[in-house]
C-alpha positions as CSV (number, residue, x, y, z in Angstrom):
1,X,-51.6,-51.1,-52.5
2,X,-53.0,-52.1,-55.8
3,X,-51.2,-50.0,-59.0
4,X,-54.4,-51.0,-61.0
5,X,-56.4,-48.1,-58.9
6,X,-54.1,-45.5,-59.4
7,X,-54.5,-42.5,-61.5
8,X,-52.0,-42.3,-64.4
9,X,-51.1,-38.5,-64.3
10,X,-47.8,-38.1,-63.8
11,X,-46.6,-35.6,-61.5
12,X,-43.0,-34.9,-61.4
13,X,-40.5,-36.7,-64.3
14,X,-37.1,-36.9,-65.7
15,X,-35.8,-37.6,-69.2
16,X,-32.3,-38.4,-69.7
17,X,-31.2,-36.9,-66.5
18,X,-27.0,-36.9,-66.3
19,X,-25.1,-35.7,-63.7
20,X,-21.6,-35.4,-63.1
21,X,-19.2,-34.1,-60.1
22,X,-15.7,-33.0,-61.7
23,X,-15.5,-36.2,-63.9
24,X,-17.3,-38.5,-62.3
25,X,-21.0,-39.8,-63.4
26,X,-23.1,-40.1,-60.7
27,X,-26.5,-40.4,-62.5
28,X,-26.4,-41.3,-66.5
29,X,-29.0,-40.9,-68.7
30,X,-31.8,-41.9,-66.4
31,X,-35.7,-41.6,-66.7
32,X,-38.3,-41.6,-63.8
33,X,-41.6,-40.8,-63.3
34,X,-44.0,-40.1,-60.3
35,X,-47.6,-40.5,-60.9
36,X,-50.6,-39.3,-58.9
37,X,-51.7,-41.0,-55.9
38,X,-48.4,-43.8,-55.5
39,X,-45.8,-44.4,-53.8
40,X,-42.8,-44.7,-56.1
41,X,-40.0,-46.6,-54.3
42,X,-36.2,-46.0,-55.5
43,X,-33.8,-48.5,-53.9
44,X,-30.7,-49.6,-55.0
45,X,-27.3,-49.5,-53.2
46,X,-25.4,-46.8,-51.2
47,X,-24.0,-44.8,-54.3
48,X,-26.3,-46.3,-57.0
49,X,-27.4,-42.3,-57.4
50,X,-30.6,-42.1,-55.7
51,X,-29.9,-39.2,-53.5
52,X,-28.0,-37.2,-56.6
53,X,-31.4,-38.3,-58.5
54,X,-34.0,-37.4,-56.4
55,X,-31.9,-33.7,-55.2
56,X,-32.2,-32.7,-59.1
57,X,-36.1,-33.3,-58.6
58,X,-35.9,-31.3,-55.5
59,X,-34.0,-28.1,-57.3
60,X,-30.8,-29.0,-55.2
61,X,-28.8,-30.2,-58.3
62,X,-29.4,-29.2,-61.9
63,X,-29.0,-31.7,-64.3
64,X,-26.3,-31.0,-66.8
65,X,-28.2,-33.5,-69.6
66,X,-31.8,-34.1,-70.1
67,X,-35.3,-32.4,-68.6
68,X,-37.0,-32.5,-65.8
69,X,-41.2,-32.0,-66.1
70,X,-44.1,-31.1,-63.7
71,X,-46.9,-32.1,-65.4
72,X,-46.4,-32.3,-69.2
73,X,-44.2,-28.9,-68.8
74,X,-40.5,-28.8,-68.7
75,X,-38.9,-27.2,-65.8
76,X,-35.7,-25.1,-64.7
77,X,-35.3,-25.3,-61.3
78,X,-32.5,-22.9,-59.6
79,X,-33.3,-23.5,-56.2
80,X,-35.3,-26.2,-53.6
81,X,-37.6,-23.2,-53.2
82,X,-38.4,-22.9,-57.1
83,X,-39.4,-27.0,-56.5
84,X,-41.4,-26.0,-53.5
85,X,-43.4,-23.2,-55.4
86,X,-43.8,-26.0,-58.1
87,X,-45.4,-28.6,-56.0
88,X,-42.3,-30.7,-55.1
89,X,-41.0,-31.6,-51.5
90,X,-38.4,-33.4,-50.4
91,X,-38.1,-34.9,-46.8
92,X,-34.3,-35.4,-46.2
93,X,-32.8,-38.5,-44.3
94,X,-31.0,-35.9,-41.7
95,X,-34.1,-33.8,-41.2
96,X,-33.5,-29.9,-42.3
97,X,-35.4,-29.0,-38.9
98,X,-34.6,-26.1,-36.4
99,X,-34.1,-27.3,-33.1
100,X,-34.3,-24.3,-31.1
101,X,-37.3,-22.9,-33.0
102,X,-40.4,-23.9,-32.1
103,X,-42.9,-26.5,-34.6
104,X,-45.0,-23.5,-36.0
105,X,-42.3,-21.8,-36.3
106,X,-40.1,-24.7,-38.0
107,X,-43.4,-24.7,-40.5
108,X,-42.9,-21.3,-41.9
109,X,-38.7,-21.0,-42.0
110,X,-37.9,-19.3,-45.4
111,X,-41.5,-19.1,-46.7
112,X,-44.5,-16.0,-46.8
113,X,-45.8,-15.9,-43.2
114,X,-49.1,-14.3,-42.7
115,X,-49.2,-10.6,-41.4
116,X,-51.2,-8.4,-39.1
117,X,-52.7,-5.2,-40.7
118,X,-49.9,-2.9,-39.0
119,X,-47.5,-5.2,-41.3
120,X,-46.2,-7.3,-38.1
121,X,-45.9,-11.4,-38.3
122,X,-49.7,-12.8,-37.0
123,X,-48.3,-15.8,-34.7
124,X,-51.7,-16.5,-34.0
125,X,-52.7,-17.1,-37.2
126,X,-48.9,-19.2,-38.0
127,X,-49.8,-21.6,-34.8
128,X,-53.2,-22.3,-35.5
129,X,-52.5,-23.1,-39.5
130,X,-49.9,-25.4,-38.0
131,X,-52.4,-27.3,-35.9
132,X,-54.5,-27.5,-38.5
133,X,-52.0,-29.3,-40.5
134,X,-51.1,-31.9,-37.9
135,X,-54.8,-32.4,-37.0
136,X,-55.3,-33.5,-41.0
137,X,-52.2,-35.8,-40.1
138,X,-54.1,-37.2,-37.4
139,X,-51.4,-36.9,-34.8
140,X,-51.2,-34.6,-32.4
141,X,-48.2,-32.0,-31.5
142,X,-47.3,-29.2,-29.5
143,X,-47.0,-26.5,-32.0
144,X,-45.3,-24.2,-29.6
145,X,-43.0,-26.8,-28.6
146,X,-39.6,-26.6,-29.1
147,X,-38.4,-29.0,-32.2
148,X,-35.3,-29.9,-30.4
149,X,-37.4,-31.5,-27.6
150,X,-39.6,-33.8,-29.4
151,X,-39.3,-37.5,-30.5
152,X,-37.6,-38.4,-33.8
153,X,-40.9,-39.7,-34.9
154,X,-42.6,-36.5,-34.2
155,X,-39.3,-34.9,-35.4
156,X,-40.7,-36.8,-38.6
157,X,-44.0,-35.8,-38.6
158,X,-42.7,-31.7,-38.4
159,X,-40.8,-32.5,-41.4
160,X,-44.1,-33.8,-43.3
161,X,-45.8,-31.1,-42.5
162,X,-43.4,-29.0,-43.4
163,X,-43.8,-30.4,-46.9
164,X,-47.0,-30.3,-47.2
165,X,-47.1,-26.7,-46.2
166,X,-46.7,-25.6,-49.5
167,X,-49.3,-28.0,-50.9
168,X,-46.6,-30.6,-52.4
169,X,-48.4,-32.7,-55.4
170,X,-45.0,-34.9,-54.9
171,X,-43.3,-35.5,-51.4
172,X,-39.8,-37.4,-51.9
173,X,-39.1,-39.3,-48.8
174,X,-35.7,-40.5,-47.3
175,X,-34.9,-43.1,-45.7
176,X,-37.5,-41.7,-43.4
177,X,-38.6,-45.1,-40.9
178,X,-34.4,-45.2,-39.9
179,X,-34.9,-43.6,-36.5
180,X,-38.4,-45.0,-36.1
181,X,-39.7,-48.2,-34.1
182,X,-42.3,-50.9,-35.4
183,X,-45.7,-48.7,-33.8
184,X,-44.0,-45.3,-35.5
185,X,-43.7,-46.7,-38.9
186,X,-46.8,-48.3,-39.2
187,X,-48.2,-44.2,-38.2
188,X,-46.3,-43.0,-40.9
189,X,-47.5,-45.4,-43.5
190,X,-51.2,-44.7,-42.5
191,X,-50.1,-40.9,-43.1
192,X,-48.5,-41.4,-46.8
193,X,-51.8,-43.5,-47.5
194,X,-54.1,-40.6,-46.5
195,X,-51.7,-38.6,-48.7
196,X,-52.1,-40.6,-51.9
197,X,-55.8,-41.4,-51.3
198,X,-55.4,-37.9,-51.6
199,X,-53.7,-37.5,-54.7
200,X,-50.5,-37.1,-53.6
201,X,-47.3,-39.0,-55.4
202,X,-44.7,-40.2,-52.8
203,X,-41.1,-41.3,-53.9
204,X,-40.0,-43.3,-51.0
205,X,-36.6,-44.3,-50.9
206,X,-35.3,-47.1,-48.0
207,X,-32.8,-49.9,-47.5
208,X,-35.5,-51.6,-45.7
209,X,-36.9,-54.2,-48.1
210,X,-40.1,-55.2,-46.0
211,X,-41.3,-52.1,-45.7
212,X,-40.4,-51.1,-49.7
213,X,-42.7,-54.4,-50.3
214,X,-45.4,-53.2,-47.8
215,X,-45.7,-49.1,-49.1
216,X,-44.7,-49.0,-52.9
217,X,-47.2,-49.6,-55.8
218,X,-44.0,-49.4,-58.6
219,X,-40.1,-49.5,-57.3
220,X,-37.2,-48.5,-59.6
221,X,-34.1,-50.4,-59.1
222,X,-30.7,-48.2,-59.8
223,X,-27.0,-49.2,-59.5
224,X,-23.5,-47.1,-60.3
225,X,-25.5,-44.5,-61.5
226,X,-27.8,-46.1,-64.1
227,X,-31.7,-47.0,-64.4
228,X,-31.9,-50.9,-64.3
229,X,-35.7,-51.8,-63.9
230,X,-39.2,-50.1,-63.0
231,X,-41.3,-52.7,-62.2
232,X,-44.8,-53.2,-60.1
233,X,-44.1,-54.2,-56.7
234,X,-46.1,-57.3,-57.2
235,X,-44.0,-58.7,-59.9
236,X,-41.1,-58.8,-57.5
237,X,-39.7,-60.8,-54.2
238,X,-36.8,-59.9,-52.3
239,X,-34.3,-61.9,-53.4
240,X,-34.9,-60.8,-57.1
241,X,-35.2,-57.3,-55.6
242,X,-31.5,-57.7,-54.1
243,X,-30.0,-59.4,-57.3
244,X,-31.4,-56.3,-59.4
245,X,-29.5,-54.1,-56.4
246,X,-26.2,-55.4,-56.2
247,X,-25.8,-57.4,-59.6
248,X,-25.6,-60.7,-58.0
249,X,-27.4,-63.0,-55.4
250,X,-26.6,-61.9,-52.0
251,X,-27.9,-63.0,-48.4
252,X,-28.4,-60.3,-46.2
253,X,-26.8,-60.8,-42.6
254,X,-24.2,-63.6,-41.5
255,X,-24.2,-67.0,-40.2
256,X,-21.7,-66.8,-37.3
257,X,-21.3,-69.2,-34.2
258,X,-21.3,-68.3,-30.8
259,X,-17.7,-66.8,-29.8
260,X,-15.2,-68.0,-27.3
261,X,-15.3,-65.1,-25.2
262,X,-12.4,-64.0,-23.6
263,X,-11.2,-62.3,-20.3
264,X,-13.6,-59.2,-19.2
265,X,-12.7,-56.5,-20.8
266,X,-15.1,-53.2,-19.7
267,X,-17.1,-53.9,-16.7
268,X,-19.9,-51.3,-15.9
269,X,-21.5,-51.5,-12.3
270,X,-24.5,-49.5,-11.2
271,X,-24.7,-46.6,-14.3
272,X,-27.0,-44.0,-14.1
273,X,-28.0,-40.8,-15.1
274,X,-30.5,-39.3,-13.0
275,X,-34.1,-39.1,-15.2
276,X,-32.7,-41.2,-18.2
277,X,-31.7,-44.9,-17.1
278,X,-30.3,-46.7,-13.6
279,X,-28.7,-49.4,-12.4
280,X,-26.5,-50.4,-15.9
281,X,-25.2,-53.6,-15.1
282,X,-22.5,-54.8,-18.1
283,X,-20.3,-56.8,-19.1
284,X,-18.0,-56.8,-22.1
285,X,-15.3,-59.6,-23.1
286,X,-12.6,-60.0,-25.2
287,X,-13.9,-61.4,-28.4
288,X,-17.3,-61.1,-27.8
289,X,-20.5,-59.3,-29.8
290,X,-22.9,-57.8,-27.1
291,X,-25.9,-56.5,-28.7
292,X,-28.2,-53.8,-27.1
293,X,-31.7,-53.7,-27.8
294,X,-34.6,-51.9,-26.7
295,X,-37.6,-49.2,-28.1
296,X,-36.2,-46.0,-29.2
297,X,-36.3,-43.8,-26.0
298,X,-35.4,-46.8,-24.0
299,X,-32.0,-44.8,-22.8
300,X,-29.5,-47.3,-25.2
301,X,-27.8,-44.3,-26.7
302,X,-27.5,-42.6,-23.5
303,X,-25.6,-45.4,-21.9
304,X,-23.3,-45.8,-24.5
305,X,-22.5,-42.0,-24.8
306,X,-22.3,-42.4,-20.7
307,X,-19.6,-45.0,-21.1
308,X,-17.3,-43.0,-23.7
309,X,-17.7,-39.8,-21.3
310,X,-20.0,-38.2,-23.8
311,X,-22.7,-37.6,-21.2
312,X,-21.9,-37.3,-17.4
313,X,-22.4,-40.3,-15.1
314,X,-24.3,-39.7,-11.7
315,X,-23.9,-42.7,-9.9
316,X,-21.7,-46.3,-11.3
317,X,-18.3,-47.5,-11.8
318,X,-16.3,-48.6,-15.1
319,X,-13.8,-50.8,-15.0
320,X,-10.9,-51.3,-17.7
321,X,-9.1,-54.5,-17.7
322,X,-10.1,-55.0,-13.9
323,X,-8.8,-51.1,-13.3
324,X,-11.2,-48.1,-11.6
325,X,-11.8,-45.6,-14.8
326,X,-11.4,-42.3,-13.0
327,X,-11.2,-39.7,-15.2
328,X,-14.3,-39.6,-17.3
329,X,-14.5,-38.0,-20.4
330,X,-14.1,-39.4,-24.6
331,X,-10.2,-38.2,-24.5
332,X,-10.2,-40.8,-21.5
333,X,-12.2,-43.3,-23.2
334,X,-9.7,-43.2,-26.2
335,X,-6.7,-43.5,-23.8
336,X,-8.4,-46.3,-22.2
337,X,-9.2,-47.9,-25.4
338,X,-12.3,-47.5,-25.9
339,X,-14.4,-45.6,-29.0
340,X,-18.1,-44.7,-29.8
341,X,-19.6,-44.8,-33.4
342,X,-22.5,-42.5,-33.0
343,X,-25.9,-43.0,-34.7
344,X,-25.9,-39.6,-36.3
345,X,-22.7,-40.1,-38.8
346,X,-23.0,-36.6,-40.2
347,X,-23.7,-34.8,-37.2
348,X,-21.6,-36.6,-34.9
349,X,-19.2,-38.9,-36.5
350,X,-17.7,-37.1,-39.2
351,X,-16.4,-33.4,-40.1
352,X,-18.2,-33.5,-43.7
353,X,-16.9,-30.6,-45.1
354,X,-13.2,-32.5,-44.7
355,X,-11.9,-35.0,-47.0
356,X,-11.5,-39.0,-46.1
357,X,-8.1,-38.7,-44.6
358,X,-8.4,-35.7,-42.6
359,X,-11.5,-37.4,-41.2
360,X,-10.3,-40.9,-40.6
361,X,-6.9,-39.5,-38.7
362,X,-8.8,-36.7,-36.9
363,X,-8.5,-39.2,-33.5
364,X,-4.8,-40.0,-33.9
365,X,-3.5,-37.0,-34.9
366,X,-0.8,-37.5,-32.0
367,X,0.6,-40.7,-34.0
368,X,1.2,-39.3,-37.0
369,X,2.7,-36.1,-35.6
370,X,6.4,-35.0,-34.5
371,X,7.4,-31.7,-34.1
372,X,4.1,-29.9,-34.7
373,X,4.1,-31.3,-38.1
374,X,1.7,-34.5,-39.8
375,X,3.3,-37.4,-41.5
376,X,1.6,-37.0,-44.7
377,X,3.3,-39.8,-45.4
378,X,2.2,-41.9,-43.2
379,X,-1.3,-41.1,-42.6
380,X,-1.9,-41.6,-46.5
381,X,-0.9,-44.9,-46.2
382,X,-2.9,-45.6,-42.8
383,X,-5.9,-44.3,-45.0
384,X,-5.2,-46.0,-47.9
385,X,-5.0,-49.4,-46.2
386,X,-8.2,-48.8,-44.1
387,X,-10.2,-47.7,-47.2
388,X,-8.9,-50.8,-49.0
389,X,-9.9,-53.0,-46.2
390,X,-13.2,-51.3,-45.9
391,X,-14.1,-51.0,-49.4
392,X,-14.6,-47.1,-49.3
393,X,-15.5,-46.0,-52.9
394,X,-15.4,-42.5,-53.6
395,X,-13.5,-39.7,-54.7
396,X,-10.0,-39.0,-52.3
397,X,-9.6,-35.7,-52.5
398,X,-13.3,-34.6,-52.2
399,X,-15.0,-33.4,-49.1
400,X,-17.3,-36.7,-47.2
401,X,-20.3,-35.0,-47.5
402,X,-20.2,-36.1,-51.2
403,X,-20.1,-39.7,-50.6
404,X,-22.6,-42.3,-49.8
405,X,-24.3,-43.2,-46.8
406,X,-22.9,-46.3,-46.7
407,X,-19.2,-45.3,-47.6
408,X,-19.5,-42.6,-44.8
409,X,-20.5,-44.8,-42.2
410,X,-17.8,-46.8,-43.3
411,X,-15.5,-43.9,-43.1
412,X,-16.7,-43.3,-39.2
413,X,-15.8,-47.2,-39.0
414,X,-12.3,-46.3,-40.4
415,X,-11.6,-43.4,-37.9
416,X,-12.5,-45.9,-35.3
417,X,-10.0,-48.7,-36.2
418,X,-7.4,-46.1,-36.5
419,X,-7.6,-45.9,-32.8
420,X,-7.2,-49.5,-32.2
421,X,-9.5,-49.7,-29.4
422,X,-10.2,-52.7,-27.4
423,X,-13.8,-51.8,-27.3
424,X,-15.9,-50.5,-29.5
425,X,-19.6,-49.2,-28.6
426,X,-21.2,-49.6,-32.2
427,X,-24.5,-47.0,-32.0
428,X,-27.0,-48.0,-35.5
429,X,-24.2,-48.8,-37.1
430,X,-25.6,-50.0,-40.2
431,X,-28.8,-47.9,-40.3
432,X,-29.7,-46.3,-43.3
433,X,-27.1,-48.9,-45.6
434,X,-27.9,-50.4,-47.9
435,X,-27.9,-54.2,-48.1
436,X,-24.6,-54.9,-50.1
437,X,-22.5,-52.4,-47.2
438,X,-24.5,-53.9,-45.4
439,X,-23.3,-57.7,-45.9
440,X,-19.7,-55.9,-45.6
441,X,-20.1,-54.0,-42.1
442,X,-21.3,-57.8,-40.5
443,X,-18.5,-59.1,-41.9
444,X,-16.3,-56.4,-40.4
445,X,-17.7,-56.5,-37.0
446,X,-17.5,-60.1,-37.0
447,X,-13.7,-60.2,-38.3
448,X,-13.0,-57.7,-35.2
449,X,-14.7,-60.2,-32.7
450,X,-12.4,-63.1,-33.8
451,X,-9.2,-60.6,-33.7
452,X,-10.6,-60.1,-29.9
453,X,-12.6,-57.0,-29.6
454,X,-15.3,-56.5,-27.0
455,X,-18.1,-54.8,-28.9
456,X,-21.0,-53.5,-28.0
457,X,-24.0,-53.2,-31.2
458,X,-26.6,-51.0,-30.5
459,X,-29.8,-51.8,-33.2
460,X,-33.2,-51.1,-33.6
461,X,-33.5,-54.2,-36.1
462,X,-34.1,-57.6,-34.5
463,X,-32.8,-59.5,-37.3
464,X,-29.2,-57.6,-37.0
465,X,-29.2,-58.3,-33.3
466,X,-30.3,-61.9,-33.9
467,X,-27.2,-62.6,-36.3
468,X,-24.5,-60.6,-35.3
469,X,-24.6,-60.9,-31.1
470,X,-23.5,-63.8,-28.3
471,X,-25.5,-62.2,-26.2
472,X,-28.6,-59.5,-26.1
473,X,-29.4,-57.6,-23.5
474,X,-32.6,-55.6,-23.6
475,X,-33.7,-52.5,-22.2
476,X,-36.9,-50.5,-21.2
477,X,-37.4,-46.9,-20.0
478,X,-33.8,-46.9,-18.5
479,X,-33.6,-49.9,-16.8
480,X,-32.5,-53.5,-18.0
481,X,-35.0,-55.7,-18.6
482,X,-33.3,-59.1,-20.2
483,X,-30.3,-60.7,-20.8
484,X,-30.4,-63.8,-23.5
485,X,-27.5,-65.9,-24.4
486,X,-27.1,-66.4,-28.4
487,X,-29.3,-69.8,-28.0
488,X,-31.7,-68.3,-25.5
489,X,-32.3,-64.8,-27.8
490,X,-35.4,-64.8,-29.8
491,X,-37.9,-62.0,-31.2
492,X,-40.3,-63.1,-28.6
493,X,-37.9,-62.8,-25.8
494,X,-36.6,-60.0,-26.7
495,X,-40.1,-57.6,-27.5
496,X,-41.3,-59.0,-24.4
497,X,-38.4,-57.7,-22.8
498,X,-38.0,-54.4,-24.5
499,X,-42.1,-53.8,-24.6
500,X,-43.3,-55.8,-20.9
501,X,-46.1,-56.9,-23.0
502,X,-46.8,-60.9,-20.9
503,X,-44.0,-60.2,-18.1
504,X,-46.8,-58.4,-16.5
505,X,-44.5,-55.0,-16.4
């Protein structure tokens, strides 16, 4: 996008916006505007304040320094819906959807709904507003549909609506590609175009660098809280990008060789789940980095959950250290050693409303126990060695849900180490982290392979399955489709594989 073209109005600002939690600064003294018709990107790393920044825009937060303005007029907002009434939506990064209401229905949840003339709700009218809106989308959804039953990218596409229900000037976007393949995002960027051709402003926040480079016409750098630069996209590159980020020069991934693998450690033969994958042949060793890859829908989550006795298996074996795994459920899984670090954190990895510890020594709560009672004690300084050896920053005694992204994925890390497992089934486990945690959870995973793990990394992003893994193996609508040793595993081996695009499937 070229800045030049844009129209200089500014939608939505702040002006020396502070914000504190007890007495800690989370955002100090910062200034940031949206104008008409750009997209706005706001990077920086997990905890740099983005999220605490852009929920006082959205009416979650109030500042307790400084203005905020719509248009050239101050405002006082006291709740997301005064925001929405002013013009201003916000997408979150754990969508705010309904699953067991339908689209239409999600389109309309807390807001005027149009009414017959005997003073009853007009469905009618409700459903066909609704396809109007995704018809101006271009995309096409089942408004009566169920939200629980669609795709996370149409998942996505509900929440956009949704925002642009209430005719939002400024749409505040996060992290909103992390559950979406290559084809999905490049439909969502073709939608936030149509919205600032139509004089919408966008604030799009992302740890994913390429795509920041790709949307944004100006990005805003912030770290521990404070504005460092507003810049043009064009008068920026990546590594400069990352420097302004993190504070110093920093390569994203790691250079690891190819492991000595060990002795098998988890041997699955013939898994399946009847109408979501098949024949699941895999291997993990000692010592070894397996990663999984595939489209989303492939069935790679469902295998995993399958393996830790999340899901039911109809048909296959697993195999422990050369032993039959009989009983099959995640209390097994854990007794046999093995744990699962879902791709939802918040939703399934973590108890938010619970503090660090409590979260981290929810699994081993037998250890720490005799006679009905927890070793304070002792779990405090299990926690405190696992958040020194994780580099989990934030506040002790606060509940989870008030730390970053990245320092609560690193928390779901922590409550999986306190286990001790000999395998670990690793689900996303860096999505939506920035690139410093980022740097740190490689180095983790890698550390864990040379103290003889068998892990298993589930990813969406080549490049993380390129650097981190021995071996990929690929899959495509619920069947395997490739197997690549760490010399043999390339982007074009593995899209072929995970697409059929040139294997003639």
């Amino acid at each position: 996008m070229e800045a030049g073209s844009k129209q200089e109005e500014t939608v939505i600002a702040c002006r020396g916006v502070t914000k504190r939690f007890g007495g800690q600064v989370a955002v100090d003294d910062i200034d940031f505007d949206l104008r008409a018709s750009e997209v706005h990107a706001l990077v920086g790393e997990n905890g740099a304040g983005k999220s605490t920044l852009v929920k006082m825009l959205d009416g979650y937060h109030r500042p307790d320094e400084g203005a905020l303005l719509v248009g050239d007029e101050e405002v006082h907002f006291a709740s997301v819906r005064d925001a929405e009434r002013a013009g201003v939506a916000m997408i979150p990064q754990e969508l705010d959807l309904f699953g067991e209401l339908t689209v239409a229905e999600n389109l309309v949840v807390g807001r005027d709904r149009p009414r017959r003339p005997w003073g009853g709700i007009d469905w009618n009218a409700i459903r066909a507003a609704a396809r109007e809106r995704f018809e101006a989308l271009g995309v096409d959804v089942d408004v009566d549909a169920p939200v629980k039953q669609l795709s996370a990218a149409n998942q996505q596409l509900v929440a956009i609506a949704r925002a642009l229900a209430g005719d939002a000037r400024a749409v505040i976007m996060d992290e909103p590609t992390s559950s979406l393949s290559g084809d999905e995002v490049e439909r969502l960027f073709g939608i936030i175009r149509e919205l600032t051709e139509g004089g919408v402003g966008v604030v799009y926040i992302s740890h994913r660098l390429e795509e920041v480079f790709e949307i944004a016409d100006r990005i805003t750098v912030m770290r521990d809280g404070a504005h460092i630069e507003t810049k043009p996209a064009s008068e920026l590159d990546a590594k400069e990008l990352v420097r302004l980020m993190v504070g110093r020069s920093l390569e994203e991934g790691i250079d690891r060789d190819a492991a000595e693998a060990g002795e098998v450690v988890l041997d699955v033969r013939g898994l399946g789940r009847d109408g979501e994958f098949s024949d699941i042949d895999l291997t993990l060793r000692a010592g070894e980095i397996v990663g999984l890859g595939g489209l989303i829908g492939a069935g790679r989550t469902e295998v995993a959950e399958t393996i830790f006795g999340a899901r039911h298996a109809d048909h296959g074996e697993l195999h422990m250290n050369g032993d039959p795994m009989t009983a099959r459920s995640p209390e097994a899984a854990m007794r046999e050693g093995i744990f699962y670090v879902p791709e939802d954190r918040q939703a399934e990895g973590l108890i938010l409303e619970l503090e660090v510890e409590d979260n981290v020594t929810l699994s081993i709560l037998e250890r720490l126990s005799g006679r009905g009672l927890v070793n304070r004690e002792k779990s405090r300084s299990l926690v405190r060695d696992l958040r020194e050896r994780l580099s989990i920053k934030g506040a002790e005694d606060g509940p989870v849900s008030r730390l970053s992204g990245g320092n609560q994925q690193k928390v779901v890390l922590a409550k999986a180490l306190a286990r001790e497992p000999a395998v670990l089934l690793l689900d996303e486990p860096t999505r939506g982290v920035d690139v410093g945690a980022k740097a740190e959870i490689y180095g983790l995973i890698d550390e864990l392979a040379r103290q003889g793990k068998a892990i298993l990394v589930i990813s969406s992003e080549l490049e993380e399955l390129l650097s981190l893994s021995d071996r990929v193996v690929v899959m495509r609508e619920g069947r395997l489709t490739g197997e690549y040793s760490r010399a043999e595993a390339t982007q074009e081996n593995i899209m072929q594989a995970a697409t059929g695009v040139g294997d003639g499937g």
